[in-house]
C-alpha positions in Angstrom: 44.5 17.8 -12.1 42.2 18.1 -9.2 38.7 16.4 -9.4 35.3 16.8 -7.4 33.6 13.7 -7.7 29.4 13.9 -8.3 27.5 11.7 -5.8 26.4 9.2 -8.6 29.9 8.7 -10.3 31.3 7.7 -6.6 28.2 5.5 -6.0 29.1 3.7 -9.4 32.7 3.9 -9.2 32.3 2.4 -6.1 29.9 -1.0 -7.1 31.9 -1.6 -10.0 29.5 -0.3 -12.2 30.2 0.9 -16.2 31.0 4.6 -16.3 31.9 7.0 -19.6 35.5 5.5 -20.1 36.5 9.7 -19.8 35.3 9.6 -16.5 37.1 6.9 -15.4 40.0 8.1 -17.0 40.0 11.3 -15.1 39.3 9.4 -12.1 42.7 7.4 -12.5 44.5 10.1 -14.1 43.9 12.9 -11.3 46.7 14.5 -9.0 43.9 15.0 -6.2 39.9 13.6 -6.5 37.6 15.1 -3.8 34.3 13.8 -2.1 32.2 16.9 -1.1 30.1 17.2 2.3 27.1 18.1 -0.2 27.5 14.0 -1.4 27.7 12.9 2.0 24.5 14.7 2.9 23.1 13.5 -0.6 23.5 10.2 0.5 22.1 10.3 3.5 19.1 11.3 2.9 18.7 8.8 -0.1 19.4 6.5 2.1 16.8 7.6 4.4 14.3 7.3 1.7 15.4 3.8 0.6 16.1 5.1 -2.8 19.9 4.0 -2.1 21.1 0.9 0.1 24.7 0.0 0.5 26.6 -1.7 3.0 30.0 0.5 3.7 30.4 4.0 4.6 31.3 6.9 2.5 34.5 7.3 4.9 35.7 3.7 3.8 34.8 4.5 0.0 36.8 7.7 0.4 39.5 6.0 2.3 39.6 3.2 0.1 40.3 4.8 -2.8 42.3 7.4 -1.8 40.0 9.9 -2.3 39.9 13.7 -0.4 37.2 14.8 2.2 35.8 18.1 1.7 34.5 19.8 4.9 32.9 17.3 6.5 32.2 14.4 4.1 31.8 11.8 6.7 28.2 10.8 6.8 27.2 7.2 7.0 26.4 5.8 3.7 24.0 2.6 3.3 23.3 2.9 7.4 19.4 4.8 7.8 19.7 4.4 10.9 22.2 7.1 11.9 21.0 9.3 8.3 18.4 12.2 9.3 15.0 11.2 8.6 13.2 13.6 6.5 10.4 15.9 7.4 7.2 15.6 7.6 
């Protein structure tokens, strides 16, 4: 089975935090689980924000856990000061 990953179930999955025991289980149980580019540009503008604050980047996460990159899913991730800043 291949899985894409939603920004907030990689965010918990990666602090340990309680997700639906399904989730998790197709998180173990899947042949191939991808990170999109959309999550790494999700997360950098959160970041940006200050609405999320971690201290490793998405390309360790992914790494880590033997996740896939889509496209470009590189972005820093708990680092503002390489996200974009948003508009004003």
């Amino acid at each position: 089975m291949r899985l894409l990953l939603d920004t907030h179930v990689l965010i918990w999955w990666d602090a340990g935090e309680p997700i639906a025991p399904a989730a998790a289980r197709a998180i173990q149980t899947a042949d191939q689980v991808f990170v999109s580019a959309a999550s790494a540009w999700e997360l950098a503008i959160k970041t940006a924000l200050g609405k999320v604050v971690t201290s490793r980047a998405l390309a360790t996460v992914i790494d880590e856990n033997g996740f896939i990159r889509t496209a470009r899913a590189r972005a820093p991730y708990g680092r503002a000061e390489h996200a974009p800043r948003p508009a004003s």
